[in-house]
C-alpha atoms as an extended CHARMM CRD file, in Angstrom:
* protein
*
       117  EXT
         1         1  UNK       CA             67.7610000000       40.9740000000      -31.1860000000  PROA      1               0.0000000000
         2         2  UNK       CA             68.0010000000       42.8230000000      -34.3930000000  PROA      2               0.0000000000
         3         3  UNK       CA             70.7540000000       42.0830000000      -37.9150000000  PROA      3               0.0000000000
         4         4  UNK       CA             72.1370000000       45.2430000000      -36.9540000000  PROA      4               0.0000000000
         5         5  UNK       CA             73.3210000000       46.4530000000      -33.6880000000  PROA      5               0.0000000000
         6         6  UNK       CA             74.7470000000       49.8910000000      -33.5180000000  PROA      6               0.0000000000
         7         7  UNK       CA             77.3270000000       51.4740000000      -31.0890000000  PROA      7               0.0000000000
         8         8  UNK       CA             79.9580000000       54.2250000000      -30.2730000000  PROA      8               0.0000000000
         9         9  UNK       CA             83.5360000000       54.4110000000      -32.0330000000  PROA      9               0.0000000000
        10        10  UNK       CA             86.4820000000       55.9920000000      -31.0160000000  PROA      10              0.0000000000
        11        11  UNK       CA             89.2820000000       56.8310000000      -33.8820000000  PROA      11              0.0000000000
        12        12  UNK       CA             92.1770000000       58.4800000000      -34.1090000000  PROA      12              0.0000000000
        13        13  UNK       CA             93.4730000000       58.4640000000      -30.4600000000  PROA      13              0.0000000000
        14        14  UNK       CA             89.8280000000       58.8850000000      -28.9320000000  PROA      14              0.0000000000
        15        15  UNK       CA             89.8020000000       62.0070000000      -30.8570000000  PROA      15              0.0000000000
        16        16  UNK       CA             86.9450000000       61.2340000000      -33.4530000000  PROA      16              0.0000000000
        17        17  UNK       CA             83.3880000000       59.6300000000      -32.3040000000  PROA      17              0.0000000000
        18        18  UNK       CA             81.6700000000       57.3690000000      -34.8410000000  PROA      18              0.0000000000
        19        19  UNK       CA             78.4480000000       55.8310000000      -34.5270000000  PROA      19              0.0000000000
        20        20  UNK       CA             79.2540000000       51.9970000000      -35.8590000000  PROA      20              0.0000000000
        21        21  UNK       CA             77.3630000000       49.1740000000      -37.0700000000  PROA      21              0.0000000000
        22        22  UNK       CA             78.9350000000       45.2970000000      -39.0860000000  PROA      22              0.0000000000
        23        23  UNK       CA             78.2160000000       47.2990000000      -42.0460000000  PROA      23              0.0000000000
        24        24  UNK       CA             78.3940000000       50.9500000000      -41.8570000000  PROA      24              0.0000000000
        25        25  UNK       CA             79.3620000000       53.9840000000      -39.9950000000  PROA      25              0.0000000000
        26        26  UNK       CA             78.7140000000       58.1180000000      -39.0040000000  PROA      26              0.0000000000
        27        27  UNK       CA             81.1870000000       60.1200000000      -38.1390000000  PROA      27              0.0000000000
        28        28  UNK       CA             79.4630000000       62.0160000000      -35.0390000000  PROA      28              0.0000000000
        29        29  UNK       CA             82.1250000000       64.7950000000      -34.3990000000  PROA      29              0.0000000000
        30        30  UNK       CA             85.5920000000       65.3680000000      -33.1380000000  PROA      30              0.0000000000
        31        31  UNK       CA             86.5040000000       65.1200000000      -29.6940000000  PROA      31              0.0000000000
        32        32  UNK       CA             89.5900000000       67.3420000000      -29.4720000000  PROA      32              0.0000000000
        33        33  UNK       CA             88.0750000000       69.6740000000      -26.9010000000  PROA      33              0.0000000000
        34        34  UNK       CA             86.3080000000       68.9340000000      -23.5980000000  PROA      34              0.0000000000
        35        35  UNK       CA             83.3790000000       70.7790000000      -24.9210000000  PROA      35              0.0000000000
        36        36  UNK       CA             83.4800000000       69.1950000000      -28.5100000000  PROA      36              0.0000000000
        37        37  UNK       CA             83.7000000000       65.6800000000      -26.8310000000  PROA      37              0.0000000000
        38        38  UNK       CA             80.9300000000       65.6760000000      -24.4640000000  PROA      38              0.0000000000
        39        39  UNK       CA             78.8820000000       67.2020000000      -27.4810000000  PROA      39              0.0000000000
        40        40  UNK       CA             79.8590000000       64.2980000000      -29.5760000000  PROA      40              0.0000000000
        41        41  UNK       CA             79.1120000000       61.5310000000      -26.9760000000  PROA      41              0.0000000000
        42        42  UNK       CA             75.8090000000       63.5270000000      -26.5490000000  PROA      42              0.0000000000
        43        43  UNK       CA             74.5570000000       63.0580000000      -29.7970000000  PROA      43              0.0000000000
        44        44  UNK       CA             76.4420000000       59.5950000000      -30.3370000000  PROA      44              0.0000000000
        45        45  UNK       CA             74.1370000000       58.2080000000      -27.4470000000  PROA      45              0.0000000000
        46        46  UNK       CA             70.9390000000       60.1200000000      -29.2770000000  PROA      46              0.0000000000
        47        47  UNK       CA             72.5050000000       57.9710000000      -32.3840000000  PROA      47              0.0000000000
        48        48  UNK       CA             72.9920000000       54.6900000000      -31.2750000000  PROA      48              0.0000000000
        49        49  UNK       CA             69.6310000000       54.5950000000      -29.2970000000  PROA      49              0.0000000000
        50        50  UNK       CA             67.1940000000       55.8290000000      -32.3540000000  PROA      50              0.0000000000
        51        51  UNK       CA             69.2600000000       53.6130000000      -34.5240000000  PROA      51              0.0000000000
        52        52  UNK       CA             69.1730000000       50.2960000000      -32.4530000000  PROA      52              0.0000000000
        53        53  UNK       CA             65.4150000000       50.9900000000      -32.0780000000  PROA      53              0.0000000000
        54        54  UNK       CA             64.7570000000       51.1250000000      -35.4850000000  PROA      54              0.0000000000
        55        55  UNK       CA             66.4700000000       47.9350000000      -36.0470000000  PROA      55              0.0000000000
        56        56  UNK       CA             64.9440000000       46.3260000000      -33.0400000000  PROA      56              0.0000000000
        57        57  UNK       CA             61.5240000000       47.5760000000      -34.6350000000  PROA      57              0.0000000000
        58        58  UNK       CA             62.6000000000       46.1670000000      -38.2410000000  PROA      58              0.0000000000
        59        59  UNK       CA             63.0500000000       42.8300000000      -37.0010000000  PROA      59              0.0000000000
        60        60  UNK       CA             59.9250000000       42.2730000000      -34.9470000000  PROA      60              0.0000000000
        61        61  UNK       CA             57.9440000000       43.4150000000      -38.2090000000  PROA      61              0.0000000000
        62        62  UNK       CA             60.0660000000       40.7140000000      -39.8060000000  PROA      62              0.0000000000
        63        63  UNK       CA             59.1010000000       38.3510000000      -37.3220000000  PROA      63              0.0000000000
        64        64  UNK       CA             55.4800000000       38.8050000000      -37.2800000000  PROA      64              0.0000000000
        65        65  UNK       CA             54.8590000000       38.8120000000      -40.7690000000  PROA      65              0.0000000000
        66        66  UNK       CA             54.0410000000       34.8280000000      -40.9980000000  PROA      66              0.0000000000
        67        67  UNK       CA             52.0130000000       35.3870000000      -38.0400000000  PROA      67              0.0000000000
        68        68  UNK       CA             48.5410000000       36.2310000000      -39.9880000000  PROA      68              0.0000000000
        69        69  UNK       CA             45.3640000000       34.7360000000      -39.1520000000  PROA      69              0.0000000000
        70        70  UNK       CA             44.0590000000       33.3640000000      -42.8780000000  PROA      70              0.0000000000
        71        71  UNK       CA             40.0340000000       34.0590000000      -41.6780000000  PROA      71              0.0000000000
        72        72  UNK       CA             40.4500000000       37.4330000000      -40.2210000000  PROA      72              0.0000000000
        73        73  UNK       CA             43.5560000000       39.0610000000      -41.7120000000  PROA      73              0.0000000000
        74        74  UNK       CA             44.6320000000       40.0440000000      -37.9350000000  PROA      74              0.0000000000
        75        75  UNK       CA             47.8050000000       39.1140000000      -36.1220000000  PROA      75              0.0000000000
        76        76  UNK       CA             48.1570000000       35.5930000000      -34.1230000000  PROA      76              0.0000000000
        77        77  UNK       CA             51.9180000000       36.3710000000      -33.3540000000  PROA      77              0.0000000000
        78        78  UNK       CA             50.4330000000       38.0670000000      -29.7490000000  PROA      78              0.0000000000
        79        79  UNK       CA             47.9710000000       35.3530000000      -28.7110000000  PROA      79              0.0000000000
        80        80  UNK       CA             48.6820000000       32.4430000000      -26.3330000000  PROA      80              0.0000000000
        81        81  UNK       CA             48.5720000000       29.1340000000      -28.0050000000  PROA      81              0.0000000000
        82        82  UNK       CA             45.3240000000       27.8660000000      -26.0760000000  PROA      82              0.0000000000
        83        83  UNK       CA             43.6350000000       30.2690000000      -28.8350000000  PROA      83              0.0000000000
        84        84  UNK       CA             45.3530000000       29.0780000000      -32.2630000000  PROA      84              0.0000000000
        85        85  UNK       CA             44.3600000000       26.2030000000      -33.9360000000  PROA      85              0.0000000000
        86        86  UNK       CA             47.4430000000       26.4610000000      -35.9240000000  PROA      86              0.0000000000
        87        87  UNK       CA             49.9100000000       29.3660000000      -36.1230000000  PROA      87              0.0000000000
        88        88  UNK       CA             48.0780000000       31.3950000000      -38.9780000000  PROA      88              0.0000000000
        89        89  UNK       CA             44.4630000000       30.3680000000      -37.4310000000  PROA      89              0.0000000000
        90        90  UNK       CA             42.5220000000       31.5680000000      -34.5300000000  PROA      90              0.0000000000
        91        91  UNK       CA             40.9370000000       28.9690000000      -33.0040000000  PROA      91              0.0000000000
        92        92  UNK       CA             37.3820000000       31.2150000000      -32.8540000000  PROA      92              0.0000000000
        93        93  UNK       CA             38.2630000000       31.9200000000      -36.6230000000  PROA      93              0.0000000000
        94        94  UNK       CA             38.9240000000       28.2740000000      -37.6390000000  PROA      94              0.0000000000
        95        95  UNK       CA             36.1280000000       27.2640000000      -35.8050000000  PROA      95              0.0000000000
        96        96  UNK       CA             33.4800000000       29.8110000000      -37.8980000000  PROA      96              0.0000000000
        97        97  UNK       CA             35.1280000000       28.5220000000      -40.7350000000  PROA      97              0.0000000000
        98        98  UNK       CA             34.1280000000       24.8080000000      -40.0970000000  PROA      98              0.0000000000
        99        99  UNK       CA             30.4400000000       25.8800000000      -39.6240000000  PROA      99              0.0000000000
       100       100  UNK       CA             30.1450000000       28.2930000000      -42.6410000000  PROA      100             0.0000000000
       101       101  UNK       CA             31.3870000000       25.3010000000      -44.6560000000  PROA      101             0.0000000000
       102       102  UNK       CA             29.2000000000       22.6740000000      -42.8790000000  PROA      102             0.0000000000
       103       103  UNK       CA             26.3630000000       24.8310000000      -44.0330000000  PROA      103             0.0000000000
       104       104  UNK       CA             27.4480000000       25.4270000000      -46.9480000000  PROA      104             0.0000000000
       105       105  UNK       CA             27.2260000000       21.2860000000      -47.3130000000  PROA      105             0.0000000000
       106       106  UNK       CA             24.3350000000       20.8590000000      -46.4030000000  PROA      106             0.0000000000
       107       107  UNK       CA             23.2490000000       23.8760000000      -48.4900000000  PROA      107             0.0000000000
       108       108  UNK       CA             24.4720000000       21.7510000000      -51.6910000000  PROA      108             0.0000000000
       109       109  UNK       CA             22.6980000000       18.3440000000      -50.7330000000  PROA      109             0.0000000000
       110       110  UNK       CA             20.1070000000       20.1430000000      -50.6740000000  PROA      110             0.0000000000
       111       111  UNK       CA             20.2010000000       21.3890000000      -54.1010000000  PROA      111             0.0000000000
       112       112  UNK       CA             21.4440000000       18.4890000000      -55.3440000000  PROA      112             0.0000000000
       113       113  UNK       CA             18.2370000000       16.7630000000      -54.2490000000  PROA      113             0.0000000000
       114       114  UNK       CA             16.1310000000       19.4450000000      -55.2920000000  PROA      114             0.0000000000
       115       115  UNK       CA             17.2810000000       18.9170000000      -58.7350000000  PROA      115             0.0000000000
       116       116  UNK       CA             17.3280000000       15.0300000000      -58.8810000000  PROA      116             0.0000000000
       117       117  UNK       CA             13.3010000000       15.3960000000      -57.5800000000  PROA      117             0.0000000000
């Protein structure tokens, strides 16, 4: 589901073809013809369907964007919750994280000893 969905508009009698959103619209062409219509529908369809795409793309960028793993950098928004530890860590991630800083610990008691000796 995107902010903005797009479709056809017909003005003045069925005459005129728009391509319509809420917010905005195209005038396609003029419909007073047979041949001028279906040309107009033609590329109103083209419209609509490149436009609601792009929309439909805009919004799943939007909703991804908080889905960011903090170790790795990589998306989480695709992964099944059995591997997140939490919606911005992977569990693998989160878990390489708890052992770097366990060494890390250990690392520093160790100094810390070192220079009390």
């Amino acid at each position: 589901m995107s902010e903005q969905e797009w479709s056809i508009e017909h003005r003045k009698h069925g005459n005129e073809v728009y391509v319509v959103s809420s917010r905005e619209g195209i005038f396609v062409g003029e419909g007073y013809n047979d041949k001028e219509r279906k040309r107009s529908h033609y590329l109103a369809d083209i419209i609509v369907e490149a436009l609601n795409k792009a929309e439909d793309a805009k919004f799943q960028l939007r909703v991804r964007e908080g889905w960011v793993c903090i170790h790795c950098g990589e998306s989480t928004y695709d992964n099944d919750t059995e591997q997140l530890f939490s919606a911005i860590e992977h569990i693998g991630c989160a878990l390489k994280a708890e052992q770097a800083a366990k060494v890390c610990d250990i690392l520093l008691k160790k100094n810390k000893e070192s220079l009390i000796d």
